[in-house]
N, C-alpha and C positions, 0 to 999 in steps of 0.2 A: 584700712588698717595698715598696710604695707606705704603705702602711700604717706599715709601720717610718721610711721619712726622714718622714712628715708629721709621727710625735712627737719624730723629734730636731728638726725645724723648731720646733716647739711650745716644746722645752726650751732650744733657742736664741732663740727668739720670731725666729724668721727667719720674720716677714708674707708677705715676696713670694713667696720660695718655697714657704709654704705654700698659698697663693694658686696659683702656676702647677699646683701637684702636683694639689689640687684642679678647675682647672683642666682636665690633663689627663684628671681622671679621670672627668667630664662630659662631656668630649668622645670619650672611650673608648667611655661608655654611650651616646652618640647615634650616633655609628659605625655600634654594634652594632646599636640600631635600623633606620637605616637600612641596614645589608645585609639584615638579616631580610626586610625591607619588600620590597627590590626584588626579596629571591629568592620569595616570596611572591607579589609580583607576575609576577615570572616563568613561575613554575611556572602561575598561571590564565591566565596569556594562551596558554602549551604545551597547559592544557586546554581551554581554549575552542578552540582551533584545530585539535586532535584530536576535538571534539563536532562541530564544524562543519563537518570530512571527513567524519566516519563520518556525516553527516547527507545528508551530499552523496551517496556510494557508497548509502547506502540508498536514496535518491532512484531512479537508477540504474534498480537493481533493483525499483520501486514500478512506473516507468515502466513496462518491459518487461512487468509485472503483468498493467496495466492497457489495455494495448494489446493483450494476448489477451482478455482478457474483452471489448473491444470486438469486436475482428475473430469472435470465434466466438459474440458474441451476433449479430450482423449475419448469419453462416452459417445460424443457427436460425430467425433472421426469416424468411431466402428461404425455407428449409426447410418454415416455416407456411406461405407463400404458394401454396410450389408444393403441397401438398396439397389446399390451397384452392381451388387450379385442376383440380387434379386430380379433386375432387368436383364438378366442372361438366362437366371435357370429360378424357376416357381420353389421349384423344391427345399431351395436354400430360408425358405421363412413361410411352406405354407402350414408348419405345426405349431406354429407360435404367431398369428395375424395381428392381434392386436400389439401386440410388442411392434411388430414391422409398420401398423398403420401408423401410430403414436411417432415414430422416429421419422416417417415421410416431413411429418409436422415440425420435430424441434431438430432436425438435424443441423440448420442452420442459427440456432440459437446459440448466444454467447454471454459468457457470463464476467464482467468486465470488474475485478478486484478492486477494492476501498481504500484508496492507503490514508494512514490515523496522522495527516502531516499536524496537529493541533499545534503539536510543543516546538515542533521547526519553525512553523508561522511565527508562533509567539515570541519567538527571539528574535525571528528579522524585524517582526515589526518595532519590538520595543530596544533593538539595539544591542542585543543582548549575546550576538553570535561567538564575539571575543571571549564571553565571559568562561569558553570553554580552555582551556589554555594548553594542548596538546595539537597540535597545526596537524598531523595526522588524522587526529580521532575528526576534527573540523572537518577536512577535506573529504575525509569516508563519507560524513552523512548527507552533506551538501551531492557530491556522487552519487549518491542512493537514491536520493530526493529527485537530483535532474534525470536521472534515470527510469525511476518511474513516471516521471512526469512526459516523458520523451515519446512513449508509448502511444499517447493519445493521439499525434501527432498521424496515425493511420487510421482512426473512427470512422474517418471518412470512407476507408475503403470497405472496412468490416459493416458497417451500412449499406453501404452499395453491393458487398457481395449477399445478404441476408434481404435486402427487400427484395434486388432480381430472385431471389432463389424462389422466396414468397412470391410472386408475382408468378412466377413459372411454376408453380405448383398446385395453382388455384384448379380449383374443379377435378383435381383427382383424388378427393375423398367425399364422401357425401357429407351433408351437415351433421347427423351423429358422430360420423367417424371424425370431424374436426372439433370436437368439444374433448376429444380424448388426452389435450394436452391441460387441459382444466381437471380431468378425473378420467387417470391411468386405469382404472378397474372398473369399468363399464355392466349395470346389472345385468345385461345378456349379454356376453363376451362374441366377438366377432369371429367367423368364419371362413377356411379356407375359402368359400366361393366370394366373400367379400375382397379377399387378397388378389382372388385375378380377376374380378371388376377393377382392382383398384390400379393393379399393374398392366393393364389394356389399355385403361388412360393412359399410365404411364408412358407408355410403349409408343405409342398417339403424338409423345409430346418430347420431339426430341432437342430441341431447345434445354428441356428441363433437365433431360438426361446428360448432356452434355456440359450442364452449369454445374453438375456434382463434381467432379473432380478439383474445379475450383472451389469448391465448400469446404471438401477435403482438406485443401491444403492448405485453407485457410486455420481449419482449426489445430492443426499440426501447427501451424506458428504459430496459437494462442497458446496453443498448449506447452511449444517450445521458450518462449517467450517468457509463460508463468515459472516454469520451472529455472528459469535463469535469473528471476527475482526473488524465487526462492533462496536461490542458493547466496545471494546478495547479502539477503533479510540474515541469512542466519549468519556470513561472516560478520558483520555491521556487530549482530546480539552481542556475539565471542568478543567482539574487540570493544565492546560498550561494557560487558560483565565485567570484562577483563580491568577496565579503565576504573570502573566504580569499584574492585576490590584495592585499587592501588592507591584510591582514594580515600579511604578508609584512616 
């Protein structure tokens, strides 16, 4: 259509008109760039702001993580301690047996928090990392990420101090009292004289007595640890909340 009046313009030598036809028809093509542009635009600021929930909702769930793995590294500490006492003085756990046999068992147990990386993944992998455009807010989560990731980087030792302890603790419960960490509430609950059978071994085995303090301190730095990704987790939420209402 445009094409057809430009050549009768041409066969008329009609200048102006040829002029304005061209005219419109650069200003057609710039239009068209810019809708592209802004929908273009549009469309990454709809995904930045979808990255930057699902960032936020994972958070969330990191938090809740990480605040078990504190509170039940913390239960396995006392756990060490009170054995620790209990290889000094009977008295200190022999009203409460089963609770003390049950913690011979899980004292060394750890419980190693989940983090939800789904939506981080999915930006490295599809390119996507830029598409947040606050070089701050980038840097925080990337931080967060290499940070818990950093953590595993000691598995090794939290194995080696959890299978020696296993290892060193075999044969100081009988086979009932080692089913006690499958079912805490045993139909006939066990007995002071079960506790100094069981602390005789104990006593017997001082390799095993001696490996507790290293249990200890290991779960004090699980425990120290979780609650330092705690506190990670939740400035990261503040400054992700903070970024999606600005967003808005």
């Amino acid at each position: 259509m445009i094409l057809s009046r430009i050549i009768h313009h041409l066969r008329s030598q009609n200048w102006t008109a040829i002029g304005l036809e061209f005219l419109i028809v650069i200003l057609g093509v710039v239009i068209g760039f810019q809708v592209t542009a802004w929908n273009e635009t549009r469309h990454e600021r709809a995904l930045e702001h979808r990255y930057i929930e699902r960032i936020t909702v994972a958070l969330e769930s990191d938090i809740a993580e990480f605040e078990d793995a504190a509170h039940l590294a913390a239960d396995r500490a006392a756990q060490v301690r009170l054995i620790l006492e209990a290889a000094g003085s009977t008295s200190a756990v022999i009203e409460e047996p089963t609770p003390f046999l049950r913690s011979i068992i899980t004292a060394s147990f750890t419980y190693t928090a989940t983090v939800d990386r789904i939506a981080f993944d999915e930006m490295i992998a599809v390119g996507d990392v830029a598409i947040i455009r606050s070089e701050t807010v980038r840097a925080r989560i990337a931080e967060y990420y290499q940070s818990a990731a950093s953590v595993s980087q000691w598995n090794y030792l939290r194995e080696n101090v959890q299978t020696t302890y296993q290892e060193r603790r075999a044969g100081i419960l009988k086979p009932a009292q080692e089913r006690l960490w499958q079912d805490p509430n045993p139909p006939e609950p066990f007995t002071a004289a079960d506790v100094d059978e069981a602390l005789t071994r104990m006593r017997a085995r001082p390799d095993y007595v001696e490996w507790l303090p290293i249990v200890e301190a290991w779960q004090v730095y699980i425990q120290s640890s979780a609650e330092e990704a705690v506190a990670e987790g939740e400035a990261l939420h503040d400054l992700l909340t903070a970024e999606l209402e600005r967003l808005q």
